[in-house]
C-alpha positions in Angstrom: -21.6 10.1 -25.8 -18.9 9.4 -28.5 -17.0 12.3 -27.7 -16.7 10.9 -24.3 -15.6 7.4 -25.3 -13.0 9.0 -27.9 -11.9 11.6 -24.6 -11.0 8.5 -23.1 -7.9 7.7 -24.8 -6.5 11.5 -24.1 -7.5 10.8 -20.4 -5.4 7.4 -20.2 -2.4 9.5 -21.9 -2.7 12.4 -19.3 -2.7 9.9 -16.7 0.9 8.4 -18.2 2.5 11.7 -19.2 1.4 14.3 -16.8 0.7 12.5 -13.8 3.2 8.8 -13.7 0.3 6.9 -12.6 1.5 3.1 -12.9 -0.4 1.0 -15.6 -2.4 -0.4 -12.9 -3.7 2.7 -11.8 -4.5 3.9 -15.1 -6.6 0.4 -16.4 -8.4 1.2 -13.3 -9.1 4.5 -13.9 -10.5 3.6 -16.9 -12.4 1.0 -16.2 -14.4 3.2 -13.7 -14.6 5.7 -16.5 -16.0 3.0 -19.0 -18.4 1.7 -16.5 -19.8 5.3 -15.8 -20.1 5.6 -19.3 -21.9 2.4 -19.6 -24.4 2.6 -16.8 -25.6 6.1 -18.2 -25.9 5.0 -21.9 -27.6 2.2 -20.4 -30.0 4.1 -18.7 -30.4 6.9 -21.1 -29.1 9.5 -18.4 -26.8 12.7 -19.5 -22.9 12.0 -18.3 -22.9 15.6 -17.2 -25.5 15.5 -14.6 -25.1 15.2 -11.0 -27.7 12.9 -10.5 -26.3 10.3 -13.0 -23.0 10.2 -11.2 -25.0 10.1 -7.5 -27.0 7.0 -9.5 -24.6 5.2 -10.9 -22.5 5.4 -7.0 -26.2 4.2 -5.3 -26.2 1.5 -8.2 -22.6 0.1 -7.2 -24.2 0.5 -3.3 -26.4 -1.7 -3.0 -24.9 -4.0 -5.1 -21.9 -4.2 -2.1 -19.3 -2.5 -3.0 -17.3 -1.1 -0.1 -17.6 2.5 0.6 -13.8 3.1 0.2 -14.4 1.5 -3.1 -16.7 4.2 -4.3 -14.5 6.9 -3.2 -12.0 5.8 -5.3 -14.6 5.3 -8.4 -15.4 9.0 -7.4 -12.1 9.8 -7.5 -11.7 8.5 -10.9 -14.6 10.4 -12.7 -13.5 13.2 -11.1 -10.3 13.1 -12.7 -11.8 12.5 -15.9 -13.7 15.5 -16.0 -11.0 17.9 -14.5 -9.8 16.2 -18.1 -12.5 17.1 -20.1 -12.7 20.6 -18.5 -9.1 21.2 -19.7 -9.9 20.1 -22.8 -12.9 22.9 -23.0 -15.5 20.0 -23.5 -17.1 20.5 -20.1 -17.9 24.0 -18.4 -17.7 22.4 -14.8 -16.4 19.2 -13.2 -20.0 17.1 -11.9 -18.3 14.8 -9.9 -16.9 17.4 -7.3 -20.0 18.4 -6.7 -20.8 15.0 -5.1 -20.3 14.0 -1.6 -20.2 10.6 -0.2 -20.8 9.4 3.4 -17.1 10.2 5.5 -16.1 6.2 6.2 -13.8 4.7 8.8 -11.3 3.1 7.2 -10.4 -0.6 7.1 -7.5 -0.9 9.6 -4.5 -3.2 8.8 -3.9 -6.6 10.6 -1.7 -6.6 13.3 1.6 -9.0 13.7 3.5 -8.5 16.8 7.4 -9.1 16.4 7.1 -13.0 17.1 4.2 -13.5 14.7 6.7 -11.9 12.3 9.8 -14.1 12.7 7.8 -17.5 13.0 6.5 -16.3 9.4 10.0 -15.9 8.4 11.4 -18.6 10.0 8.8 -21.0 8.4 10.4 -21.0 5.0 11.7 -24.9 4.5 12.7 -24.6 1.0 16.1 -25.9 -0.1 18.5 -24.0 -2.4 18.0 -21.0 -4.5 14.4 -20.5 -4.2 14.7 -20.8 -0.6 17.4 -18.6 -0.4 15.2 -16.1 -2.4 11.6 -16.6 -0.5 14.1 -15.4 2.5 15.0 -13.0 1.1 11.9 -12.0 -0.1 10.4 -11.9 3.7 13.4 -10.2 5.3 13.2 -6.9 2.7 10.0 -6.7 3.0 9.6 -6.9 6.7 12.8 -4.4 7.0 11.7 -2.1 4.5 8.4 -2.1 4.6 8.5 -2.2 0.6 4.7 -2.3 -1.3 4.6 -5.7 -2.9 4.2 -4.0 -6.2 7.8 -2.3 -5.5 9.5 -5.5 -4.2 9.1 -7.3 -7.5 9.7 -3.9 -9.4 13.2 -4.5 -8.0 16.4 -4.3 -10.0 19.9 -5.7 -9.6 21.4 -2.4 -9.7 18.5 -0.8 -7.3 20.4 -2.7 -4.3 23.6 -1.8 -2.5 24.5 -4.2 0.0 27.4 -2.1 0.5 25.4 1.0 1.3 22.5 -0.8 2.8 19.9 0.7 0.9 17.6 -0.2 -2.2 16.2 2.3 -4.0 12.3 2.3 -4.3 10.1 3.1 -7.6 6.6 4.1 -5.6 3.3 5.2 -6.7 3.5 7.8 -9.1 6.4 6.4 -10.0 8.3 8.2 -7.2 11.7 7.0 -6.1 13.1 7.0 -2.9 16.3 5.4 -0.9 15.1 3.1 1.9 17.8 1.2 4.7 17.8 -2.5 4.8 18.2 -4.2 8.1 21.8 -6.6 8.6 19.0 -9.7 8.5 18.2 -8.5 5.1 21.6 -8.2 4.0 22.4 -11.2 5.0 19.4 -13.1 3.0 20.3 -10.8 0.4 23.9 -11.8 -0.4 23.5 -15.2 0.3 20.4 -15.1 -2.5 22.5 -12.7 -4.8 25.0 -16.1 -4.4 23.5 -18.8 -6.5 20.8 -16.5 -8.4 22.7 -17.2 -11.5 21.4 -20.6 -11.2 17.9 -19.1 -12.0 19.1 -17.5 -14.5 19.9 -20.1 -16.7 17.0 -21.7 -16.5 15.3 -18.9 -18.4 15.9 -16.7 -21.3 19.1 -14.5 -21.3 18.7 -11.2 -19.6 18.5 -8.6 -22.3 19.1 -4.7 -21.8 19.3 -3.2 -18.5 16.1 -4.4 -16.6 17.6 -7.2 -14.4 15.2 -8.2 -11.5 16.5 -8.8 -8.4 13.7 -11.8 -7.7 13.2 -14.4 -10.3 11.1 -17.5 -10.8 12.2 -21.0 -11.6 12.1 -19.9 -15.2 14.3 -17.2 -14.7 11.5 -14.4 -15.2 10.9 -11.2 -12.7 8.7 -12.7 -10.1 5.4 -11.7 -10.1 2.9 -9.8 -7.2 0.7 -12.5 -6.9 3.5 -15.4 -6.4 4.8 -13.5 -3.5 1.4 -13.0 -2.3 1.1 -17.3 -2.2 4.1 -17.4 -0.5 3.5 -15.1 2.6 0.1 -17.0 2.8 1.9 -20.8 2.6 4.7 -19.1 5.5 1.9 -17.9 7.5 -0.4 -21.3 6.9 2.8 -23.6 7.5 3.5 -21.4 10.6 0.8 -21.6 12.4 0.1 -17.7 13.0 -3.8 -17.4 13.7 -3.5 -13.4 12.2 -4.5 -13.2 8.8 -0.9 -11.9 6.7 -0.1 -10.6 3.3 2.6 -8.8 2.1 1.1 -5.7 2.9 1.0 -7.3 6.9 4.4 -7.1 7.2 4.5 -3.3 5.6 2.3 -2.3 8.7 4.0 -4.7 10.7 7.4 -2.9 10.0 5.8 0.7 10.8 4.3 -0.4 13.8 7.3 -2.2 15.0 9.8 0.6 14.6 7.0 3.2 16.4 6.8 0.9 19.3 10.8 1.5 19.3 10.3 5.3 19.7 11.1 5.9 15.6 10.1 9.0 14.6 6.0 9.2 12.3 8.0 11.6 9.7 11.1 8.9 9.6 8.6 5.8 9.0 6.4 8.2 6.6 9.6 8.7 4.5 10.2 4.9 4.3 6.9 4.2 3.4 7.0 6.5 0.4 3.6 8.3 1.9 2.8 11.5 0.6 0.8 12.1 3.8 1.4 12.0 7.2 -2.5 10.9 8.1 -1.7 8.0 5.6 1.3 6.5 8.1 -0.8 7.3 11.2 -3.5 4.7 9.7 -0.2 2.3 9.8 0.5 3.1 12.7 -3.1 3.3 14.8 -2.7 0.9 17.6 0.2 2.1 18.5 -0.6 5.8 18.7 -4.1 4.1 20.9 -1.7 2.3 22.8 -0.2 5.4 23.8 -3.0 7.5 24.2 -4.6 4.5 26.6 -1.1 5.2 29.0 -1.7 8.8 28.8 -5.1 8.3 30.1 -4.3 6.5 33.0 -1.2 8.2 33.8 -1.1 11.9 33.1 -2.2 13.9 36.4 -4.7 16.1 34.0 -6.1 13.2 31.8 -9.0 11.0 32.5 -8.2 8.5 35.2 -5.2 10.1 36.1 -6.7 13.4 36.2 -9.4 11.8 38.5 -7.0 10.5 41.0 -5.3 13.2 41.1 -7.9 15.2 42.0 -9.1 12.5 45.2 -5.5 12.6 46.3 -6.0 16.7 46.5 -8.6 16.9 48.2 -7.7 14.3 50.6 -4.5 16.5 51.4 -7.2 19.4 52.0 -9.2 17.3 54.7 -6.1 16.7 56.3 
């Protein structure tokens, strides 16, 4: 078991070095690791046995954890041991030999345009910080930026000129992503008076200058954007339930209902998978399959009617 716990450090390196997981990827990662660990020390079980991992998953079961929260604990030990394989301290990776239960997964809220701009337009706050939680909403509504990347956000990641912001993803990725006129407008008129947060603060040192700032003049954090869409949406009155990540799937539904192209919104979401940005993007694509049904001559009811009309004409 120690040569597991001491493995563990190499792990969270490999996960920084070779693969640009974020840090909050990696704690996780470890964590899952470290409770694995645990739960078989605990229970005097061998790490390297299939039935400990299928244990210590059944153990986290019926305690209530989600199924797409096991799949990613899975995912996590099976990373470690591809680790430890590399590493020649394990013949053969246990956890891919474990399976779990294929789950639906949880589908995104929905916001149809006007839920969006009453959100927006709910902001009441005076100067600066008003100007900012604007501009907060407007980028991420036309962008369809991860929370996480929104207050990642530097100065000289932003061209209002070029109407684009450049975009550090998972992985650490980048990619260039447009910025609607509404969002150029909050931006500039932000960009304005954000001085006057900065002086509140600390002097900006080195390069890293956030774009957002608190009334202390620090970057802004995830979970002080995340109050703020919840006070917009409780202030506006919006029965759907909205985060940050409400208006990410907002924007991708919004721009599918317009007739954008799934590879165009899959590059501006930054997703490595097309199946990911159809799970955006699934009411829409029912939506459309629901038309097709009742309209196309060779598909369900329309296939049907057809059909009656045909053999009307025969009779005749």
């Amino acid at each position: 078991m120690k040569n597991y716990l001491k493995a563990l450090k190499g792990f969270e390196n490999s996960l920084e070095s070779e693969k640009n997981y974020s840090p909050h990827t990696i704690r996780g990662y470890v964590r899952d690791v470290q409770s694995f660990l645990g739960y078989v020390r605990s229970s005097k079980m061998t790490p390297t046995d299939v039935k400990s991992i299928r244990a210590w998953l059944y153990n986290m079961a019926k305690e209530g954890l989600r199924p797409v929260t096991l799949s990613r604990k899975l995912s996590s030990l099976r990373a470690f041991f591809d680790h430890l394989q590399r590493e020649g301290m394990v013949d053969q990776n246990p956890a891919r030999l474990v399976r779990l239960p294929k789950h639906r997964p949880n589908l995104p809220d929905y916001l149809n345009v006007d839920d969006v701009f009453c959100i927006i337009e709910a902001n009441e706050k005076k100067g600066v910080l008003g100007l900012r939680n604007r501009a907060i909403c407007e980028l991420l509504y036309s962008s369809g930026l991860r929370v996480s990347e929104l207050v990642g956000l530097d100065l000289d990641d932003v061209s209002t000129d070029l109407t684009v912001v450049k975009v550090r993803g998972k992985g650490r990725k980048e990619r260039i992503v447009p910025i609607g006129e509404k969002a150029i407008e909050a931006l500039k008129s932000y960009l304005a008076r954000r001085g006057e947060l900065v002086k509140r603060g600390a002097p900006e040192e080195g390069t890293s200058q956030p774009l957002f700032l608190n009334r202390s003049g620090e970057r802004l954090s995830v979970r002080a954007v995340q109050r703020l869409i919840k006070a917009l949406r409780l202030r506006s009155g919006v029965s759907a339930h909205c985060t940050p990540h409400t208006l990410r799937h907002a924007m991708a539904s919004h721009l599918l209902e317009a007739g954008a192209d799934l590879r165009a919104i899959q590059e501006m979401l930054g997703h490595s998978s097309l199946q990911t940005t159809q799970r955006y993007t699934h009411l829409e694509i029912s939506a459309l399959a629901t038309i097709y049904d009742r309209c196309h001559p060779r598909a369900g009811k329309g296939a049907k009617k057809g059909a009656s009309t045909l053999e009307k004409g025969k009779k005749g």
